[in-house]
KEGUKOL-716306 format. One record per residue: residue in one letter; x, y, z of N, C-alpha, C in turn. Coordinates in pm, whole numbers, plus 32768, in hexadecimal, padded with zeros to 4 digits. Layout:
aXYZXYZXYZ ...
***
This chain:
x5FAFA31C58645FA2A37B58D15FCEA3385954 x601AA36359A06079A3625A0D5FEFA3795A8A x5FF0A2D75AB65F7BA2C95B2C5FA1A3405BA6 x5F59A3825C075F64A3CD5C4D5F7AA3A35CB1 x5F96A3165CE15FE4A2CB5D536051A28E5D31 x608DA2995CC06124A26B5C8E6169A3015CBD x61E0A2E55CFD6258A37B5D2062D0A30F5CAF x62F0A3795C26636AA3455BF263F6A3815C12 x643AA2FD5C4A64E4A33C5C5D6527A3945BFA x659EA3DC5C5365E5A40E5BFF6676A3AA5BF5 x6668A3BD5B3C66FDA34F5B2E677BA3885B86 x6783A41A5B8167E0A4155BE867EDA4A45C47 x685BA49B5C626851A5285CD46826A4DB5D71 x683EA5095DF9680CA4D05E4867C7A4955E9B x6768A4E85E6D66C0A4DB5E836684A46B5E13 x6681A40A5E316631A3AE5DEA6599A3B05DCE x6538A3B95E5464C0A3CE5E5A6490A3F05EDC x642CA4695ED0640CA48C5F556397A4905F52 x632CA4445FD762ABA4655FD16298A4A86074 x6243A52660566233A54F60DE6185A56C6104 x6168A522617D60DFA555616D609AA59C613E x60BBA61761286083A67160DE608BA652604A x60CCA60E602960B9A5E55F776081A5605F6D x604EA52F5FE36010A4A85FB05FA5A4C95FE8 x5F5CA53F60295F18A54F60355EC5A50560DC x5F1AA4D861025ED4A4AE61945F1CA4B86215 x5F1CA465627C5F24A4B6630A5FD9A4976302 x5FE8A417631A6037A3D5634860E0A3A1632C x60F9A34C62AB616DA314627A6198A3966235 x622DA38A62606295A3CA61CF62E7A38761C9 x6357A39161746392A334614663FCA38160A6 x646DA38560D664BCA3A46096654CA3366066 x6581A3195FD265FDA2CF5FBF6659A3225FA7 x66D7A3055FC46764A3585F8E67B9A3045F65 x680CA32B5F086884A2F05EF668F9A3585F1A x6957A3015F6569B4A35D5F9F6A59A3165F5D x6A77A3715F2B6B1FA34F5EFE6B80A3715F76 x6BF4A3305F686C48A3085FE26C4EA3896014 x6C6AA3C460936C75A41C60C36C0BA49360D9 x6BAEA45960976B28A4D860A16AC8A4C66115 x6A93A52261336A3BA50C61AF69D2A56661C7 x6955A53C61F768BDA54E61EF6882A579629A x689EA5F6629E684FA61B632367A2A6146330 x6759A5DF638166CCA5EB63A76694A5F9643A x665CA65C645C6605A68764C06581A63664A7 x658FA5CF651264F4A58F651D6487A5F96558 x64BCA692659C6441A69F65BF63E9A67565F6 x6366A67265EC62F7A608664162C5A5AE65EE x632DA5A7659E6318A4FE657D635DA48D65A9 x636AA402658C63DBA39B65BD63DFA38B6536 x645CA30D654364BEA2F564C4650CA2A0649A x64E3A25364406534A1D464546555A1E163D0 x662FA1D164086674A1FC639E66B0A121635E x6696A14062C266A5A08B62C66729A0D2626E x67B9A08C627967DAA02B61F867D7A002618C x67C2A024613967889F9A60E067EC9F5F609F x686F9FDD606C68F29F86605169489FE7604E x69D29FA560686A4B9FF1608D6A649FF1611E x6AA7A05B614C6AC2A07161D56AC7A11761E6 x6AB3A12162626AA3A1AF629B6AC5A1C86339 x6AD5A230634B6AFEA25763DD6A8CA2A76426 x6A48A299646D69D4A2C364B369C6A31F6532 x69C6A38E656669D6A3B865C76923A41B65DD x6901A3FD664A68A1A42F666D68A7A4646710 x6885A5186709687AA560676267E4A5566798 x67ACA57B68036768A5776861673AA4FE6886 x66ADA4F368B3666FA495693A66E1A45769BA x670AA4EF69C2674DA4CB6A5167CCA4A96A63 x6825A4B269D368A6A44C69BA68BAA4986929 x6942A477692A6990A494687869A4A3F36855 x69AAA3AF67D669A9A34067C66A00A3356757 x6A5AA2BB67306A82A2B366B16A85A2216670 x6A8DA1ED66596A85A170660F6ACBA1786572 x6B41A13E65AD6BBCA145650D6B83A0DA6495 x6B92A0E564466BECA07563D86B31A02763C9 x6AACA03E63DA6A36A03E63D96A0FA0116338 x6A229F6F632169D99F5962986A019EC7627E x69919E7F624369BF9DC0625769D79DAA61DD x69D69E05618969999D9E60E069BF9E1C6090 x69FF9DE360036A039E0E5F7D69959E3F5F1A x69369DCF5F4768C69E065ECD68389DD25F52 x67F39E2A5F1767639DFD5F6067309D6D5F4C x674C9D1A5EC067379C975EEF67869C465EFD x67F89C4F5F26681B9BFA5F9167C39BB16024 x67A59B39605B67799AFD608F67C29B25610F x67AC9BA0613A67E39BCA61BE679D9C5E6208 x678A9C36627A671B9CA962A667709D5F629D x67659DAA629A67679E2A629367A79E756317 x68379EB9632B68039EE0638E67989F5A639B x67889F73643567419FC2641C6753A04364BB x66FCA0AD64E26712A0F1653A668AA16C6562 x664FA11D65B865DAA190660765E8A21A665F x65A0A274661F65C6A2FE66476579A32E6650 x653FA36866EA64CBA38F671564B1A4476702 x6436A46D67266448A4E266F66477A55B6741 x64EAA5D167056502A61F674565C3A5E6675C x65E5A5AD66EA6668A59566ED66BAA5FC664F x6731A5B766176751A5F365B267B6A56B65BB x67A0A55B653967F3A4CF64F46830A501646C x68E1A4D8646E6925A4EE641B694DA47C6408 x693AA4736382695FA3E5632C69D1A3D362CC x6A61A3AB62B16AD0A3C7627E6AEFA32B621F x6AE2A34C619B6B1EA2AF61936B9CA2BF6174 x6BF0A23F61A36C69A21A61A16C83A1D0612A x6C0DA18E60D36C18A18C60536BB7A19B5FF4 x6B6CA18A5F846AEEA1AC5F336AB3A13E5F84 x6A2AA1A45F9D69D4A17E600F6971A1AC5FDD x68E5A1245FD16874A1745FD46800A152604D x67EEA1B560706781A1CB60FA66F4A20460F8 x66B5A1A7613665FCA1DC614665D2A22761D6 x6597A2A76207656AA2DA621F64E7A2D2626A x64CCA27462996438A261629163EFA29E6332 x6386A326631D6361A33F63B562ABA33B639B x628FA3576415622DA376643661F9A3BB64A1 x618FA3F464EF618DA448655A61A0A3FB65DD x61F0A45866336232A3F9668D61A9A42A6708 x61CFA3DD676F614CA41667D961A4A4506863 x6175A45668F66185A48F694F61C9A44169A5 x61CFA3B869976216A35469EC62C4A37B69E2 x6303A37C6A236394A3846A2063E2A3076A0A x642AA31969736434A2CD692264EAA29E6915 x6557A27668F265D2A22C69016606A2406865 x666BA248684D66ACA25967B666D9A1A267D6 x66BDA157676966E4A1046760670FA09166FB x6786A048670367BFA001668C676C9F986680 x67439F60660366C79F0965FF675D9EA765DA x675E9E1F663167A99DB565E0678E9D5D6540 x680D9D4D651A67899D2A64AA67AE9C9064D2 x67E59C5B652967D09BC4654E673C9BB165D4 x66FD9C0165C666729BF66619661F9C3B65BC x660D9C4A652E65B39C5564E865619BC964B5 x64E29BDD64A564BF9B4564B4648B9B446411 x64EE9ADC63C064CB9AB7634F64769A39632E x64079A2B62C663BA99BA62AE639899E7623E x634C99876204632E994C61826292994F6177 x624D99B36129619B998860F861A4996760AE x613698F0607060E298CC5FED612298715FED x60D698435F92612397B45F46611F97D35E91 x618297525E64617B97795E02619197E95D93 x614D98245D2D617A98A65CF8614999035D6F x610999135D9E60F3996C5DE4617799845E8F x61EC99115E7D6244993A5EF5628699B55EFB x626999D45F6C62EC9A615F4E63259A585FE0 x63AE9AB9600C64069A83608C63E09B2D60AF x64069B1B616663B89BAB619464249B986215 x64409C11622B648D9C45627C647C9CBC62FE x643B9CA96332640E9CEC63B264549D6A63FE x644D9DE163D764C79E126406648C9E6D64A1 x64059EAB649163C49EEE64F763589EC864E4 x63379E286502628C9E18651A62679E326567 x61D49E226553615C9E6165B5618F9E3A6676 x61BB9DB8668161819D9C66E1623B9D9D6718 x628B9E0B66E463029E4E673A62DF9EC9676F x62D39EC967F262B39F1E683263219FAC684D x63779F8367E263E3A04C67A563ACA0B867BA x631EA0CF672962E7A11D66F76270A142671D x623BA1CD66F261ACA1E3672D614BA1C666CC x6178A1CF662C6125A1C565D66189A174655C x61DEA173654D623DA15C64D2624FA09A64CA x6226A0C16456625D9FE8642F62959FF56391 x63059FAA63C2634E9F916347636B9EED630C x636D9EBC62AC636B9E4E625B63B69E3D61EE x64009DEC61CD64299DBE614E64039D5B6115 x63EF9D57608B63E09CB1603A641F9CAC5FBB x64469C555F9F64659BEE5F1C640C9BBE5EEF x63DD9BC65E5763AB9B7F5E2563EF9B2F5DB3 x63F99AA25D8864279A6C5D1663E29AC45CAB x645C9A8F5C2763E69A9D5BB1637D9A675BB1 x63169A985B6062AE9A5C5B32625F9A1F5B9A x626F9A355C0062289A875C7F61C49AC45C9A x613B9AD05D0461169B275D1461319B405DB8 x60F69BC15DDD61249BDB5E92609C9C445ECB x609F9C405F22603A9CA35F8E5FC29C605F41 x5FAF9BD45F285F4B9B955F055F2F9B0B5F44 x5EB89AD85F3D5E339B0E5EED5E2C9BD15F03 x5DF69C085EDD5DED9C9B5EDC5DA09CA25F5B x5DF19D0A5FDD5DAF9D4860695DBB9DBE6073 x5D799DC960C05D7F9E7360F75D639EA36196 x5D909EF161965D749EFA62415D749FC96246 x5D019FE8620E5CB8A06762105C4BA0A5625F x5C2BA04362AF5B9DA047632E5BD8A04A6395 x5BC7A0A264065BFDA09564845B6DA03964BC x5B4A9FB764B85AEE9F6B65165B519ECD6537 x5BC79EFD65A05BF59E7F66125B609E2F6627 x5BB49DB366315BF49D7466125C1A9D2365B2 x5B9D9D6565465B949D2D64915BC89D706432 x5BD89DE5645B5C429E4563F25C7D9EAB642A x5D1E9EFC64285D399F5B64595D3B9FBE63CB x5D65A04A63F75D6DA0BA63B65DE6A0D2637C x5E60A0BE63105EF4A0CB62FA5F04A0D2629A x5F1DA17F62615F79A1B261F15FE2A12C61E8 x5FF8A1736142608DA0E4614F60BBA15A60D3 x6136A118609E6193A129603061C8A0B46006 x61D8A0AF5FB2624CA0325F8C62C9A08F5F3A x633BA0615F2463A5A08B5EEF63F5A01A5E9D x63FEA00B5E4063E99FAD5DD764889FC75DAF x64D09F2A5D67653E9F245D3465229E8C5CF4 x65769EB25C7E65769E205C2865FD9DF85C01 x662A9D9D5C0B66749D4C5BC166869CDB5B66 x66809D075AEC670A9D795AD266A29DE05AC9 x670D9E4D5AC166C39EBF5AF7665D9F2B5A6A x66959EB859E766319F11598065B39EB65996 x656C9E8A59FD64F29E565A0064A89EBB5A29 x64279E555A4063A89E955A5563519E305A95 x62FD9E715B0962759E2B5B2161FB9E985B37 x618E9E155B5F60FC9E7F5B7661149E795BD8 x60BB9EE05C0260479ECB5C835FC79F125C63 x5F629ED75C9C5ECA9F235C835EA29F375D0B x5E629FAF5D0C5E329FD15D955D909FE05D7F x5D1E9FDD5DE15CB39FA35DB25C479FA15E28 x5BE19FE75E2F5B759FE25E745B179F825E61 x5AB79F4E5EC05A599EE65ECA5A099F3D5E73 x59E49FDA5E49596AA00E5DFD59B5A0305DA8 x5A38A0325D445AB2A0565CE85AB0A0D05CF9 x5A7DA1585D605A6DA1CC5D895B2FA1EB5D80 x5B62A1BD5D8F5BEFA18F5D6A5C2DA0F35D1E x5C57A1425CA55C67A0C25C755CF6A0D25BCB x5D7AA0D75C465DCAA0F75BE95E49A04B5BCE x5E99A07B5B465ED69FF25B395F58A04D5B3A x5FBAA02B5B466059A0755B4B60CBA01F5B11 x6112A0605AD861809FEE5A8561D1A05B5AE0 x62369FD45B26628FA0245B7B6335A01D5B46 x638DA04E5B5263FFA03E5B266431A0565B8A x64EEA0365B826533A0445BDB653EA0CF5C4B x6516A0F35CB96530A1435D1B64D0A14A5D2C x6447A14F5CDA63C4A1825CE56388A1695D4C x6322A1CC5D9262D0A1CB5DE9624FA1B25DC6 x61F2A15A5E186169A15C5E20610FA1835E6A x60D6A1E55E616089A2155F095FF7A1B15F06 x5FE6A1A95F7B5F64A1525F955F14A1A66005 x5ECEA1F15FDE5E73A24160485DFDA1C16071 x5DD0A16A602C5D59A10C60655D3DA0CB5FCB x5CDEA053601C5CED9FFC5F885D449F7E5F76 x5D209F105F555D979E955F225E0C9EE35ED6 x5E899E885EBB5EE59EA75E9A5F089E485E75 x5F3A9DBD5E495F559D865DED5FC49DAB5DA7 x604D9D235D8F60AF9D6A5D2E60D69CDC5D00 x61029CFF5C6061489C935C3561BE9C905BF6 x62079C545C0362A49C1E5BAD62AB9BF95B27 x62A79C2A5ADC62AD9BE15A6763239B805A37 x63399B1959ED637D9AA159DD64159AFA59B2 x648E9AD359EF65089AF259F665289B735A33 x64D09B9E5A9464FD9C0B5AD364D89C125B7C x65509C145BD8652C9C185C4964FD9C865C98 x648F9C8D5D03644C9D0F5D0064819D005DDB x64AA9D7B5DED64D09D855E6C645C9E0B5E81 x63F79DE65F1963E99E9E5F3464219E8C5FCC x63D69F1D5FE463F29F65605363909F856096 x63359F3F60F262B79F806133629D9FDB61A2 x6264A064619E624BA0C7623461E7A0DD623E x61BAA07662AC612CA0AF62B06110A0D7632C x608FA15D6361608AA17B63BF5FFCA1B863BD x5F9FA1C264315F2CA1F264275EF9A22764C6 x5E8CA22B64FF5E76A22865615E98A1E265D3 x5E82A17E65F15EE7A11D662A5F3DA0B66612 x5FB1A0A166606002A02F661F5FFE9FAD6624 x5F799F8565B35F559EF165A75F299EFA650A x5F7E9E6764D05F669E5B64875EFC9DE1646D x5E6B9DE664425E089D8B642E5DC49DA8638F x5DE39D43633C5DC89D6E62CE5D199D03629C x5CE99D2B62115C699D0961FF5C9C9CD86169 x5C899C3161445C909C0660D05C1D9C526058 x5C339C365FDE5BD59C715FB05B499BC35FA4 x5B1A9BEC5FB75AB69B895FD05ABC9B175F3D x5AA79B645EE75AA49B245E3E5B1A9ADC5E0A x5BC89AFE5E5C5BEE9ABB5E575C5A9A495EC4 x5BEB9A535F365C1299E55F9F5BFA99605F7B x5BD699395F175B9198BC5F0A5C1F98525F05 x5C91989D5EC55D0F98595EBA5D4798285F21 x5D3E986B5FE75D6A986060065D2197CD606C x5CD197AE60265C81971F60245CBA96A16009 x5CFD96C65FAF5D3F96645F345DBC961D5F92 
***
């Protein structure tokens, strides 16, 4: 039985996977993938949401109408495959614009919004040579992370976006945290998603999502395109041996800070 926080891709057609608040059931993140063949192109009305359009591979042509300006940004894409060791481009779009997206060759692109607020906001090209990449864990537990709209870029009103690598045989978003309590300055409140890809691409990994009372308490075998929704709860994911696991993180909640809460039972590692 097919966990009720796994969204499975479609092998094909353009719509890969779409989650929209209303199907995950809470306030905040959506989050849509496409694959676009040369010459095709993807109109979106942010509406009163914002929007951060990523990259993830190929190239594309970008033009975005309103906040005050028509905008375009040609030839928009750094990398072949998502793991490649190279940041993403990417492009912020506040709400109350319309963004047309064209690739110039097979292109696949993430979607990722959330509710935008009242401040008057800038369409803007995120560099991907000022994305700030580093390295957690040690050991099996390393994985490489890529910063594309963190918390503490002052772009967005609510929206954070993330990438990671994990090796095989790997684990990541561990020891297992969560950040489901709005009580600053020990925990914030932030829907997330992850958007999952493996290579090679007939793999597979987990993730388990997981309450301190198991009031939620699901495990997910994810495959290539697949989505994971995380309404609250640890999250936890692992790599299994010969398969590389890339996601995609959007998380967004009440305010834009990310402060997360280890799970207590297994901090003891980070002792060691």
């Amino acid at each position: 039985m097919t966990s009720p926080l796994l969204v499975k891709a479609s092998p094909e057609g353009r719509e890969i996977v779409t989650v929209t608040p209303e199907r995950a059931g809470w306030r905040h993140v959506g989050f849509q993938a496409l694959r676009l063949a040369p010459g095709e192109s993807q109109t979106v009305a942010t509406g009163e949401r914002e929007l951060c359009l990523v990259v993830l591979s190929g190239k594309v042509d970008v033009q975005v109408a309103g906040a005050g300006a028509a905008q375009s940004f040609p030839a928009l894409g750094t990398r072949a495959s998502v793991f490649e060791p190279v940041s993403p481009a990417a492009v912020y779009v506040p709400p109350g614009c319309q963004l047309v997206v064209q690739a110039s060759t097979a292109a696949e692109v993430a979607l990722c919004s959330a509710p935008g607020d009242a401040q008057p906001r800038e369409v803007r090209l995120i560099d991907p040579a000022g994305m700030r990449r580093s390295t957690r864990g040690q050991g099996s537990n390393t994985r490489y992370v890529c910063d594309i709209l963190p918390h503490d870029d002052p772009t967005a009103a609510h929206l954070l976006v993330v990438e990671v690598i994990t090796p095989p045989g790997h684990s990541s978003s561990y020891p297992p945290h969560k950040h489901d309590a709005e009580q600053p300055p020990l925990e914030t409140q932030l829907e997330e998603t992850y958007y999952h890809r493996l290579n090679p691409p007939q793999g597979f990994a987990f993730q388990r999502v997981y309450t301190d009372d198991r009031s939620l308490d699901e495990a997910c075998a994810v495959e290539d395109h697949d989505v994971v929704m995380v309404p609250r709860g640890y999250h936890p994911v692992v790599a299994p041996h010969g398969y590389e696991l890339y996601y995609l993180n959007v998380m967004a909640g009440p305010q834009r800070l990310w402060v997360f809460r280890n799970d207590p039972a297994h901090e003891w590692m980070l002792q060691r």
